[in-house]
Every structure is written in C-alpha cells, then in structure tokens.
N, C-alpha and C positions, 0 to 999 in steps of 0.2 A: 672388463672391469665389472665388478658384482655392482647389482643393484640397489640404493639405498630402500628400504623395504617401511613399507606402511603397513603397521600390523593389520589394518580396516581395507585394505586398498585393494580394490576388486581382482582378483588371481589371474596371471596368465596363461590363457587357455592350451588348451594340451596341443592343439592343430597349431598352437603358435610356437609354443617351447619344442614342436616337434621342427618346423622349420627354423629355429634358431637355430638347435644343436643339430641341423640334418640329420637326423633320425626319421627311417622311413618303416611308418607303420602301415601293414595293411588294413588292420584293425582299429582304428584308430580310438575304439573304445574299451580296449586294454592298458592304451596308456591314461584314459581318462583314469578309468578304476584305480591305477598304480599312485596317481596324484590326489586321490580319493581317502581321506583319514576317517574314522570310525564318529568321531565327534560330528564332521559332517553329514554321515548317515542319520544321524541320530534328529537332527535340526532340520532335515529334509526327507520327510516320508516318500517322497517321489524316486531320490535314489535307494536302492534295493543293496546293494553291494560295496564295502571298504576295499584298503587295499594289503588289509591281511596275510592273506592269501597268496596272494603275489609277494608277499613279502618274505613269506617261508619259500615258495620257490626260489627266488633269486636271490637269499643267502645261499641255498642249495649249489646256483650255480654260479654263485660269487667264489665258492670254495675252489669250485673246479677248473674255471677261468685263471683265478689267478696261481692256484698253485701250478697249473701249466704252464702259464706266463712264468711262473720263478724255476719251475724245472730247465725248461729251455733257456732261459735268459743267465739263470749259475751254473752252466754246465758238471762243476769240479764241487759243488758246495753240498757238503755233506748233510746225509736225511733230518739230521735232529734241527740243524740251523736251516734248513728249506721248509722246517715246519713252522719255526721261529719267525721266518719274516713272511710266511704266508698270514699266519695269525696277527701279525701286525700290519698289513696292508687291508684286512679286512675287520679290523677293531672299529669298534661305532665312531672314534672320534676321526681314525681316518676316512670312514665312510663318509661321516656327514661335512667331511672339509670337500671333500669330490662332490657331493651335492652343494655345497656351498659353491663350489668354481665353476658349476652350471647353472646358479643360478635356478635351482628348481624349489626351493623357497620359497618364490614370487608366484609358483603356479601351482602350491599347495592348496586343495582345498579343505579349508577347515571350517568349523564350529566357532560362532563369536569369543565362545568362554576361552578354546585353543589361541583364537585369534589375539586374544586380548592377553593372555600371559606370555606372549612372544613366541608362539608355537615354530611361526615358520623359521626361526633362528638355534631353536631347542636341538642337539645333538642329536636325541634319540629319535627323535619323528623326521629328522633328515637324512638320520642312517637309514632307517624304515621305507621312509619314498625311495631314497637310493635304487637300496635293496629291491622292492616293488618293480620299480621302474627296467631292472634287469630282468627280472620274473616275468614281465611283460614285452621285451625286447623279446629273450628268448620262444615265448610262446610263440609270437608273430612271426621271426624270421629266423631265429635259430645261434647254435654258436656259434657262427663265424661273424655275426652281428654283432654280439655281446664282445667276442674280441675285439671286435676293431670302434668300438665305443672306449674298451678298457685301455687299451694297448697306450693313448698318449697317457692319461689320470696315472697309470702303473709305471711310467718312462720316468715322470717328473719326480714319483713320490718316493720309485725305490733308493735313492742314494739321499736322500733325508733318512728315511726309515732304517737303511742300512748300518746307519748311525747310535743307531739308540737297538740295536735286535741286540739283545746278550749273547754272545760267542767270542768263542777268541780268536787271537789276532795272528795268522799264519803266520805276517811280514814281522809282526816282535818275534817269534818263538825260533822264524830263519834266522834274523839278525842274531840272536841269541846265540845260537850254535853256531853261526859263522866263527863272529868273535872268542868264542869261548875255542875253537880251532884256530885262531890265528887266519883269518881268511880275512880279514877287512867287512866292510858292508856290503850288501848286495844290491845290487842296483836292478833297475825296473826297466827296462827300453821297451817303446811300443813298435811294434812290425808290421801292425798291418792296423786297416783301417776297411770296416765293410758295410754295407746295409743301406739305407736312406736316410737321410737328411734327421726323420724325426724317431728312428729305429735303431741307433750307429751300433756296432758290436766290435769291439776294439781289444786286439792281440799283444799282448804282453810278453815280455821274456827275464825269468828272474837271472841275473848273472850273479856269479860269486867271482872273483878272482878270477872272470874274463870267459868262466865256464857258465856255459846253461844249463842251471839246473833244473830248472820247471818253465812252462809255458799256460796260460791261461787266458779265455777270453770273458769278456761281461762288453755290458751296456754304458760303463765308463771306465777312464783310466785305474780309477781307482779299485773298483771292483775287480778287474782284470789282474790289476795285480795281486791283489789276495787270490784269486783261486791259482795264481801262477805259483807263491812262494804255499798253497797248501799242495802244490801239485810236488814243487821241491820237495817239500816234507815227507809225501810218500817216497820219494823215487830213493831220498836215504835210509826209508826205514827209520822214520821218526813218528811215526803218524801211521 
C-alpha cells in the first residue's frame, strides 16, 4: 500500500528503499544520484551530481527491456502493434504510476520549491526517477536485473494497457468471416497452462465448427486468444 506522502517529510533513504524493494546495489551511490533531482542540486552546493543522466540512460534501456518483454510475451503480434504497446508501456504516465507502486516518491530528493508544489506526486519527475533508477540498476548489475525488477510492473500493466493500444481486433474480423460462411462462432479453449505462478503463459486454440483453425499463446487468456484467431487469419489467407 503507497505511502501517504508529506510534501516536507524527510525522504527515504536510498540504502532504505533499496532494501524495501530488494534491490541489490553494489554501488549504492548510483541509486542515490538516480533519486537525486536537479532542484536538489541546486540547494545543496555539497551535492555535485542530478539524476539526468541516468535518466537518458534508462529511458535507453527502458526501450529495450520492454520491447523484449513484448516481443517474447506476443509471440504472433504483429511489428506495428508490438511498437504500439511498447510505446504505451513506456509513456510518462505509465512510468510514473510504476514509480508510484514503489513508492519512490517518498525517497525523492528534492528542492523545498519542488517540494512544495507536490513534486514528489508530479507525473514527470516520477517518470524521470523511474527512468534514473533503471539507468542506475543497469550500471550496477546489468540486464538481467532490470529484467527481473520489470518483469512483475510489465505482467500487471500489459492487459490494462492492451486495452486501450489502438489495433484491431483479430477475434471480431474471425467472427466475421465465420458468419459470413455460415460456420457459427468460434470458440477459444485453453490447452495448456505454463510458467510460474507470477509469469503464467497460457495456450489457446481458436475452433470453428469443431476445426482448429489457429493456436496462440500470451500472458493471459485473453491475449492468447487474440494472437490464436490472428494466427487463424493467416492460415486462411485473410491477413
């Protein structure tokens, strides 16, 4: 549960928010700098460094994380719609809702003036630390860290966001055709069921009138069955 947040209320520390979210820094003053905003610099001649910086890196490797994550996770989902929900998994308000469900907010360091217009609640300075805070994982230990940081924030978000990506809709365009043949509706049965507990990847099979016409897997029923009936659509040469 997020923290109710005092704009004034002294930030919690990095060595803290690092054992909250287990995150294992060698460095540990990478993720200071990543929680470090420029206002803060500015009010404290002692600190030398924002988290700028870091923050162009780990949009960098926000890019790459997740459209790997969406490559692997849609097997069957076509280039233009795998750029569509890449871009929307990594839009500023979805960033800053994933720093909001970490709670790194609370261990923002900012500038009274930041402080005082609601900084650490502000969209863009939460996409920003996000961002940072990857830029700085990666430095430290690399991608396979940044994956398994993303891997549940990307489980939870893609079938919200799958919702709202503009593309179309495989299972209308099969029904479509069914009916318009005379074949009834096609129905979705799932086959299989694989993965861990907080990873499931789950196998679909489109039926027509008792035939399989496509098969597809994803990360939920739902998804599954879209790339099953866009798998049907190739296999008739509609698509």
């Amino acid at each position: 549960m997020s923290k109710q947040l005092d704009s004034f209320s002294e930030s919690e520390s990095a060595a803290d928010l690092a054992t909250r979210l287990g995150l294992k820094f060698t460095d540990l003053h990478l993720l200071v700098r990543a929680l470090t905003h420029r206002s803060y610099v500015n009010e404290n001649p002692n600190v030398l460094e924002d988290n700028e910086r870091l923050e162009f890196l780990g949009d960098a490797v926000l890019d790459f994380v997740v459209g790997a994550w969406v490559y692997n996770h849609y097997p069957e989902m076509p280039e233009g719609d795998l750029t569509r929900m890449r871009s929307a998994l990594v839009r500023t308000n979805t960033l800053a809702e994933f720093a909001r469900q970490q709670d790194l907010g609370f261990a923002l360091r900012l500038g009274r003036g930041e402080l005082a217009s609601g900084g650490r609640q502000r969209d863009n300075l939460l996409c920003a630390t996000f961002e940072a805070v990857v830029g700085a994982m990666y430095l430290d230990t690399g991608i396979p860290a940044v994956e398994a940081f993303m891997e549940p924030l990307l489980s939870d978000a893609s079938d919200k966001v799958i919702g709202h990506v503009e593309r179309y809709d495989p299972k209308s365009t099969l029904q479509e055709w069914a009916q318009a043949n005379k074949l009834g509706t096609p129905n979705y049965i799932t086959i299989a069921t694989s993965g861990p507990d907080h990873a499931r990847i789950f196998t679909v099979e489109a039926k027509i009138d008792g035939k399989v016409y496509g098969q597809g897997e994803g990360p939920s029923k739902q998804v599954a069955a879209q790339t099953a009936a866009h798998a049907a659509l190739e296999s008739l040469g509609l698509i």
